[in-house]
C-alpha positions as CSV (number, residue, x, y, z in Angstrom):
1,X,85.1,113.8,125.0
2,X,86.2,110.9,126.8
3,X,89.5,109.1,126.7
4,X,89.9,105.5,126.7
5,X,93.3,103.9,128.4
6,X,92.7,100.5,128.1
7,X,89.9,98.6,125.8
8,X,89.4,94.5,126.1
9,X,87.9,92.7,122.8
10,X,88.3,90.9,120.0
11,X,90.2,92.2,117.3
12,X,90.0,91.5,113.5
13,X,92.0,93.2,110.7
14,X,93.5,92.9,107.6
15,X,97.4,94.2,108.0
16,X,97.9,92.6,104.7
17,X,96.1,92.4,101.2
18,X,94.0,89.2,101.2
19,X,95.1,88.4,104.8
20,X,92.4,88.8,108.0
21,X,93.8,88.7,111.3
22,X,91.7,88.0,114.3
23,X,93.1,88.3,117.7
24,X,90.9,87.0,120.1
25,X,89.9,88.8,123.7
26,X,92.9,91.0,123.3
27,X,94.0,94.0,126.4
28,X,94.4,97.0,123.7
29,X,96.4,99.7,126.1
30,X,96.7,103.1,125.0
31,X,98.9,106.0,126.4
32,X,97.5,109.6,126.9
33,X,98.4,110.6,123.3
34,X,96.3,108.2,121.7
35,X,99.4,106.0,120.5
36,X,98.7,101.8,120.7
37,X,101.2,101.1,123.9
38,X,100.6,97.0,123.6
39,X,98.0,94.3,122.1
40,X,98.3,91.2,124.0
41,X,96.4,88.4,125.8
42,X,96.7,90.0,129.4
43,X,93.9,89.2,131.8
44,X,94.0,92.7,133.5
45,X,90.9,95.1,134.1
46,X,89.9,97.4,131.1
47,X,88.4,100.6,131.0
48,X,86.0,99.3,128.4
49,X,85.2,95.7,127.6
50,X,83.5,94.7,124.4
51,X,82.3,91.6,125.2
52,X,81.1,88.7,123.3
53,X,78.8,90.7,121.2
54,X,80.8,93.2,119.9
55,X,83.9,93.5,117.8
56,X,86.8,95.7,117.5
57,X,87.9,96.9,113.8
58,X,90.0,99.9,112.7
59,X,88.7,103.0,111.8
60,X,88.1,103.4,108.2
61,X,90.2,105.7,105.8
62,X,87.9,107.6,103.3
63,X,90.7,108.5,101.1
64,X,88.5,111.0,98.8
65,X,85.4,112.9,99.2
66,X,84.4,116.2,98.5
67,X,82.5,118.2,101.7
68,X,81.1,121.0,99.9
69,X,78.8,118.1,97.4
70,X,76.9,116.5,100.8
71,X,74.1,118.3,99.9
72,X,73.7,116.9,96.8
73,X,74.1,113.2,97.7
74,X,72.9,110.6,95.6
75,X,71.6,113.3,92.7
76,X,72.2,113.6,88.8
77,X,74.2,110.8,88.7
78,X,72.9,110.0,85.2
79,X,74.6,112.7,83.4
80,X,78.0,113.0,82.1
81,X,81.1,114.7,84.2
82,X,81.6,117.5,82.5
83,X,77.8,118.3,82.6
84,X,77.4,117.5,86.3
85,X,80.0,119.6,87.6
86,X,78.7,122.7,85.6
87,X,75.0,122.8,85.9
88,X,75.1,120.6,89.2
89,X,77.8,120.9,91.2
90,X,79.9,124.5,90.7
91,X,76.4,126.1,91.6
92,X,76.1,124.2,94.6
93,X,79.8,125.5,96.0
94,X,79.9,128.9,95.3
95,X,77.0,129.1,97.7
96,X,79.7,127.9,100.7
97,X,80.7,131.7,100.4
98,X,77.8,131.7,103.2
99,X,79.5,130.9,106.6
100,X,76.7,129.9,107.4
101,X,75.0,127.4,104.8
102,X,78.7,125.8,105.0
103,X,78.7,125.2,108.8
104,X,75.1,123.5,108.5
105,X,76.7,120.9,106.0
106,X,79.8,120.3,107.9
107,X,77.5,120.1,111.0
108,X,75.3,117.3,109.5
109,X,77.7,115.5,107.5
110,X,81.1,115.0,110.1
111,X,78.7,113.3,112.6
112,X,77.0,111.4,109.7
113,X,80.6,109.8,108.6
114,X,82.2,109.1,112.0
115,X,78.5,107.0,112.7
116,X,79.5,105.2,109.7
117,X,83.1,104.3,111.2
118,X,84.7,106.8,109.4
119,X,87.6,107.8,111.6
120,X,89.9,109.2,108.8
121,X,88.9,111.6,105.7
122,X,90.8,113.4,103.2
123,X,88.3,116.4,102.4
124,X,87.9,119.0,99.0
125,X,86.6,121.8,100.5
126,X,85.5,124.9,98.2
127,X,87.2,127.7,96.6
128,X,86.2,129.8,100.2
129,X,88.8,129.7,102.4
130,X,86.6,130.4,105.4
131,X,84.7,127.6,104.9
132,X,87.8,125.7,104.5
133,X,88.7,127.2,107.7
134,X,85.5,126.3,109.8
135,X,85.5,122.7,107.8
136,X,88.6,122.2,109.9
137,X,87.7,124.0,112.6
138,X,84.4,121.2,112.8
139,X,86.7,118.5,112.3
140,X,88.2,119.2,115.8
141,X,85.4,120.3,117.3
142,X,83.9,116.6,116.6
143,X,87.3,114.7,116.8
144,X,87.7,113.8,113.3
145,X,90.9,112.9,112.0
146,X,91.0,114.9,108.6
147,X,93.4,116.2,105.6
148,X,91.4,119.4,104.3
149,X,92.1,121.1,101.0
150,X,91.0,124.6,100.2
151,X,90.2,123.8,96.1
152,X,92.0,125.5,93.8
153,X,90.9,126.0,90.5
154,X,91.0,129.2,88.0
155,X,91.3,128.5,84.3
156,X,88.8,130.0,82.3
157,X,88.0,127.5,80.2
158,X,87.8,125.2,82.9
159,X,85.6,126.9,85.3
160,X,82.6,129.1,85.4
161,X,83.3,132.9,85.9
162,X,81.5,132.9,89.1
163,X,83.2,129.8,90.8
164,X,87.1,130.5,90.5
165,X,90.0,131.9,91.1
166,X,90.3,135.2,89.8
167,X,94.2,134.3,89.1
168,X,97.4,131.8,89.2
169,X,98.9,134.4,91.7
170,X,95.4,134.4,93.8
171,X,95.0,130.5,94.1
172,X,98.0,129.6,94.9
173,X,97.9,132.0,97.2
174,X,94.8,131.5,99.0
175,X,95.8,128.1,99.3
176,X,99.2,128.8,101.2
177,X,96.9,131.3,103.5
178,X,94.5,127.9,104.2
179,X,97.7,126.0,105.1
180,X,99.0,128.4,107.5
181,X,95.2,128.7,108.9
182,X,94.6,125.1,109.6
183,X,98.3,124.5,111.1
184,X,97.3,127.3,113.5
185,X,94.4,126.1,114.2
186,X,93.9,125.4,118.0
187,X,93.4,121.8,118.6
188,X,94.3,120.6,115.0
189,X,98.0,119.1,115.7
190,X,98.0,115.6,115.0
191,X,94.3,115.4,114.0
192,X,93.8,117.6,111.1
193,X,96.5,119.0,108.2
194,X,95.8,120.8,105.3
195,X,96.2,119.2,101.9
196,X,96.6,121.0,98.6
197,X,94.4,120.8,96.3
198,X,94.5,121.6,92.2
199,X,91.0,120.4,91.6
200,X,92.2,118.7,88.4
201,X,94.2,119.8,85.3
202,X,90.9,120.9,83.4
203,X,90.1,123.5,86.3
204,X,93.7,124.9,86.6
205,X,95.9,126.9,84.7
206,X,99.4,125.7,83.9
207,X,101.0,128.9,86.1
208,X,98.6,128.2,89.2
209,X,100.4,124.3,88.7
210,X,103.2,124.7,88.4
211,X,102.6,127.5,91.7
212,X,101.1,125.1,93.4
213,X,103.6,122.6,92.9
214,X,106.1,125.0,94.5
215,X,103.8,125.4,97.5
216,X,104.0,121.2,98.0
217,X,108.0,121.7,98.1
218,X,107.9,124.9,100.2
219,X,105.0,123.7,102.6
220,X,106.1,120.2,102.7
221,X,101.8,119.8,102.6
222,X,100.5,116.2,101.1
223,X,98.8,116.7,97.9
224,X,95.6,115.8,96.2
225,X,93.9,115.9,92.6
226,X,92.0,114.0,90.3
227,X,94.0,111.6,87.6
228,X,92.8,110.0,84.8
229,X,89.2,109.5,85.5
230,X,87.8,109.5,82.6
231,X,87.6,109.1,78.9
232,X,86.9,112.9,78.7
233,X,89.7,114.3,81.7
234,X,92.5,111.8,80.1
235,X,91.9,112.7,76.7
236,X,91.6,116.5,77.6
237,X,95.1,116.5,79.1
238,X,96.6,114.7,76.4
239,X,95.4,116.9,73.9
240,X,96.1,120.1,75.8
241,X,99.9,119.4,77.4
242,X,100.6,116.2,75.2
243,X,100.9,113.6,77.7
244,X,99.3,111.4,80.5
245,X,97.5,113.2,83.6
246,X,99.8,111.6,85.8
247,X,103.0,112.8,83.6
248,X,101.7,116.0,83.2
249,X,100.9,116.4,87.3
250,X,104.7,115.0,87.8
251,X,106.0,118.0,85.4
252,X,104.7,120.6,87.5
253,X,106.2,118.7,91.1
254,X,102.5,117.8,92.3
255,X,103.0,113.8,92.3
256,X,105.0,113.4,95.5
257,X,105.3,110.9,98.4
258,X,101.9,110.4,99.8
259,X,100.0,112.6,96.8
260,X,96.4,111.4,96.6
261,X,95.4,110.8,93.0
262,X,91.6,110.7,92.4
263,X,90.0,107.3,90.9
264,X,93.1,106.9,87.6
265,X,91.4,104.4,86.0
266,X,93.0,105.4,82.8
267,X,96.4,104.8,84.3
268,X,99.1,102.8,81.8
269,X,101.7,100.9,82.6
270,X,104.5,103.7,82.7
271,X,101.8,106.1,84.9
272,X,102.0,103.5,87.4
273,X,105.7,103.1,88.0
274,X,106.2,106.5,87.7
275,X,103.2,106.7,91.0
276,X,105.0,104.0,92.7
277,X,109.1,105.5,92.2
278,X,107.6,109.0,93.5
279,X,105.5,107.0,96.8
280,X,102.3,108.5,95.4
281,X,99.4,106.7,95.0
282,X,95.2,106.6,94.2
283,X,92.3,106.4,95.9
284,X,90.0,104.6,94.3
285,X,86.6,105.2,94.1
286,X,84.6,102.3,93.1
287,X,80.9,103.4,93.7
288,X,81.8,106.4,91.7
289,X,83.6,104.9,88.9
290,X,80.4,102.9,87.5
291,X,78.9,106.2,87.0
292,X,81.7,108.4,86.3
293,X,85.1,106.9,85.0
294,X,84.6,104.8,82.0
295,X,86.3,102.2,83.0
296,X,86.9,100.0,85.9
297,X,90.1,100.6,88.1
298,X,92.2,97.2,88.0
299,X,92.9,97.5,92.0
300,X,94.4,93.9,92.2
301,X,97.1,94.6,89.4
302,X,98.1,97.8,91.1
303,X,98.1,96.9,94.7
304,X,100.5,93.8,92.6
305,X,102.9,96.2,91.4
306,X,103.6,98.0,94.7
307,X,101.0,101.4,94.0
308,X,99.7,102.8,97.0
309,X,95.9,102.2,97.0
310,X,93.4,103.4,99.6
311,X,89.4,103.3,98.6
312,X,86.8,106.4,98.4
313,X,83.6,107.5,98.7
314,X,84.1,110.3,96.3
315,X,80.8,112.3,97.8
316,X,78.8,112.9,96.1
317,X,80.0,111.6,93.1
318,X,79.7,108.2,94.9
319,X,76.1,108.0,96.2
320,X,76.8,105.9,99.8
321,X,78.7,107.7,102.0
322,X,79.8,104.3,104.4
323,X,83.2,102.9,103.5
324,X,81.6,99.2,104.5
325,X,79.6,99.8,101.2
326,X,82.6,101.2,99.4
327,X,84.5,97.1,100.5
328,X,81.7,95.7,98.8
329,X,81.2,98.0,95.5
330,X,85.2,97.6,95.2
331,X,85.0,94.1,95.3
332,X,82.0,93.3,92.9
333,X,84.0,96.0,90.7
334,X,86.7,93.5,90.3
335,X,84.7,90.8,89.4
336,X,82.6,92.4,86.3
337,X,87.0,93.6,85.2
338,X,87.4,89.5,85.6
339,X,84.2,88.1,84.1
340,X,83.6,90.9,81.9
341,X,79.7,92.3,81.1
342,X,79.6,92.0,77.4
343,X,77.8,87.8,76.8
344,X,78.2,88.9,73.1
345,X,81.6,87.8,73.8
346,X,82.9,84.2,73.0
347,X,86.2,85.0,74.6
348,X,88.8,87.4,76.0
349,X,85.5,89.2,77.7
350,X,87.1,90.1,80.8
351,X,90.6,90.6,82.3
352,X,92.0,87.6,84.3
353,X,92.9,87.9,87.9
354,X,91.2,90.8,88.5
355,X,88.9,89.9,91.1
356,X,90.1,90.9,94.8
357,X,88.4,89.5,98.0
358,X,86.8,91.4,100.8
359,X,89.8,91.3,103.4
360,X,92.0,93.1,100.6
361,X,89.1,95.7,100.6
362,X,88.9,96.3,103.7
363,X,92.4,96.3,103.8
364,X,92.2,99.4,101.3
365,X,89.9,101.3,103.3
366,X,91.8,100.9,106.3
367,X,95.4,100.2,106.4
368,X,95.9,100.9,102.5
369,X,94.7,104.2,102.8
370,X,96.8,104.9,105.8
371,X,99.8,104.0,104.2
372,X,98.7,106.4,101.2
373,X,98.5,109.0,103.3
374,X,101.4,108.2,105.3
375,X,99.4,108.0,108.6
376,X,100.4,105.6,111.7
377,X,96.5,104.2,112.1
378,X,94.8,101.6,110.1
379,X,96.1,98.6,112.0
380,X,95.5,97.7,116.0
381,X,99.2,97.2,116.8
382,X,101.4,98.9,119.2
383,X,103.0,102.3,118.1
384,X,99.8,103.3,115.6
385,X,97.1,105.7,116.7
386,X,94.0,103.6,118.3
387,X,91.1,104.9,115.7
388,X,88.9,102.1,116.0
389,X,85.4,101.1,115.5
390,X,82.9,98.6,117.5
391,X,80.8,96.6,115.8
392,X,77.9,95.0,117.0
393,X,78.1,91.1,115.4
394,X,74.8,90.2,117.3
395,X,72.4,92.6,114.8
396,X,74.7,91.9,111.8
397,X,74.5,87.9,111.9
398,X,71.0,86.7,111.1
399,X,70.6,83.8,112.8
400,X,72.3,81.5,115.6
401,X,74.9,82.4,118.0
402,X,78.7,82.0,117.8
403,X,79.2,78.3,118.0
404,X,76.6,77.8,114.9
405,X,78.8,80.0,112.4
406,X,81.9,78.3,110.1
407,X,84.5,80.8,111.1
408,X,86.0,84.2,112.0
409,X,86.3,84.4,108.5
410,X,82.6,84.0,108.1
411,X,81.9,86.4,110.8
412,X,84.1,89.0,109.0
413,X,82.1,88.5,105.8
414,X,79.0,89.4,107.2
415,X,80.5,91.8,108.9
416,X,82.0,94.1,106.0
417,X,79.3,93.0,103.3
418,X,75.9,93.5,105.8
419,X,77.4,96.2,108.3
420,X,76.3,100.1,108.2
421,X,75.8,103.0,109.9
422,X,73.1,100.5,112.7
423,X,75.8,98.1,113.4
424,X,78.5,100.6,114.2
425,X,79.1,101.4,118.0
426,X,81.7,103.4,119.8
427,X,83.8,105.6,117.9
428,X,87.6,105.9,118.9
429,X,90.1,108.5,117.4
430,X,93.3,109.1,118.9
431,X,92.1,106.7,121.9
432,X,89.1,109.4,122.3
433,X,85.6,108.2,122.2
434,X,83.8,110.9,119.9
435,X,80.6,109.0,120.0
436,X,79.1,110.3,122.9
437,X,79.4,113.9,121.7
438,X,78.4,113.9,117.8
439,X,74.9,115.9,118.2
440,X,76.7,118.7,120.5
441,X,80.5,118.6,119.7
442,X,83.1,121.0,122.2
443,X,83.1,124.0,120.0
């Protein structure tokens, strides 16, 4: 893979909710560990020069997607939760017990997200740890910046008898063995951790919780879980422990600084402060949410009150695996909260000032989900990682050239609300180009 020192272009970003930045023909200067030396308007020689045509952008955080559902992308999205991840999904894990059925998905799907500009993802795994093990082990082999969580999950009730746990004492076990693994893991420092992972209260035991819980303390590891995503997972934890998801995670020590709760669209008013005193936060999941959550997840109120708030895919329970997308379903998610859907309704059909715009989007899915995770990328500015993204703004604007459109801001727009997978260029993580070797990574 190929290190880049010094890359000329323009920049646009968002290092603020609501806020776009462009910096125009901008010397980006990188040092040999990937870290952002300076951004400024020197006129020196650069390694690689972008040109008019293309832009530079930051790489894009997927905050919460599951590995082991790619196969199943875009399927059964008409039935309920419960009902999906039982007939659906659970069947489709257990079969990562095969080495080698898992290395075929984590061999067609890493390559298939960093096309998409997908520099950053924060994986669920399976139950297996070796196919935890080799999802991490792909992630370096293709240069993919990655947190990776073995899933635990092993209450009766909760699971099927063929896809768990066998006990408390075995799952949080298996998960400490997957941390140790994936810190050991040649080539992982700085570019892939591990990330515990309780798949959600309904899954797991109160012992493997509050074990896992410990585990967070001892390892120091981030965590991530599922909160409050809908009607049926908030009402099951009420009923079974007497509180709120998020009150009953914080009991057994899982909602830390930089914990990654799943969609929370049931979150109330207390949930969210006590999120925001602990330095936890959510990734929310739009695309997923209209089919899944009941609800929509008020992102503008939240990212008001100081939460944390990164943005999702959710594979496979989202059905488009490019963040772009994700900008676009978040913000035309606000806008139904705002206007409301129900014309029935004389009044009070919606919830005012809930509609965000597409900078505080893409702010989400780049420098909000970086400051989720506690990550120094998301941003071009000196002292972050350079994980960036070219994008060709010849194929996305229809028609004209440069002097014919209104504004950067116009430019951005098309950018974010018509880009994909076609308009995406070179891939930089960690100032490496990882573009040039996606079909045959260094393995």
């Amino acid at each position: 893979m190929t290190r880049v020192h010094s890359v000329r272009a323009t920049i646009l970003q968002t290092p603020r909710p609501g806020e776009m930045e462009v910096l125009e023909d901008q010397l980006v200067v990188i040092d040999a560990d990937g870290i952002i030396l300076s951004v400024s308007s020197d006129d020196g020689p650069a390694d690689v020069d972008l040109g008019e045509g293309m832009l530079l952008l930051p790489g894009l955080v997927d905050t919460h997607l599951h590995a082991s559902q790619w196969p199943q992308l875009g399927t059964a999205l008409d039935q309920p939760l419960e009902r999906w991840l039982f007939e659906y999904t659970f069947p489709l894990e257990a079969r990562y017990e095969d080495p080698a059925f898992a290395q075929r998905v984590w061999d067609s799907m890493i390559p298939s997200l960093l096309k998409c500009g997908t520099t950053t993802a924060v994986y669920y795994s399976s139950v297996h740890e070796p196919a935890t093990l080799s999802l991490a082990e792909t992630c370096v082999a293709y240069g993919q910046r990655a947190f990776v969580g073995r899933v635990a999950m092993d209450h009766p009730e909760g699971t099927p008898e063929w896809y768990r746990d066998s006990s408390p004492i075995q799952s949080v076990a298996a998960s400490h063995r997957s941390i140790e693994a994936i810190r050991s893991l040649s080539g992982a420092e700085g570019l892939v951790e591990p990330i515990i992972t309780p798949r959600f209260i309904p899954a797991c035991s109160d012992a493997a919780l509050e074990g896992l819980g410990e585990l967070a303390e001892a390892t120091g590891a981030l965590v991530q879980t599922h909160c409050s995503e809908n009607d049926w997972e908030h009402n099951y934890v009420i009923e079974r422990h007497g509180c709120t998801d998020a009150e009953s995670l914080s009991s057994f020590g899982l909602v830390r600084n930089s914990s990654v709760l799943a969609h929370a669209t049931h979150l109330s008013d207390a949930d969210r402060r006590l999120l925001v005193e602990a330095g936890a936060g959510v990734a929310h999941c739009p695309l997923s949410n209209s089919y899944f959550a009941n609800a929509v997840f008020p992102a503008r109120r939240n990212i008001e009150a100081g939460l944390r708030v990164g943005l999702g895919t959710d594979i496979a329970g989202g059905s488009d695996p490019s963040m772009l997308a994700q900008c676009v379903y978040a913000v035309n998610s606000s806008r139904m909260l705002e206007d409301g859907v129900d014309v029935k309704l004389q009044t009070d059909r919606g919830v005012p000032k809930s509609r965000i715009d597409i900078s505080t989007a893409f702010w989400m899915a780049t420098l909000g989900g970086a400051d989720l995770l506690g990550a120094p990328i998301g941003l071009l500015a000196p002292g972050r990682l350079f994980d960036a993204i070219a994008v060709d703004i010849g194929s996305t604007l229809s028609s004209g050239d440069r002097s014919e459109m209104n504004s950067w801001e116009y430019i951005f727009e098309k950018v974010v609300r018509s880009g994909g997978i076609a308009n995406v260029g070179t891939v930089w993580v960690g100032g490496v180009d990882v573009t040039k070797h996606l079909d045959a990574p260094d393995k």
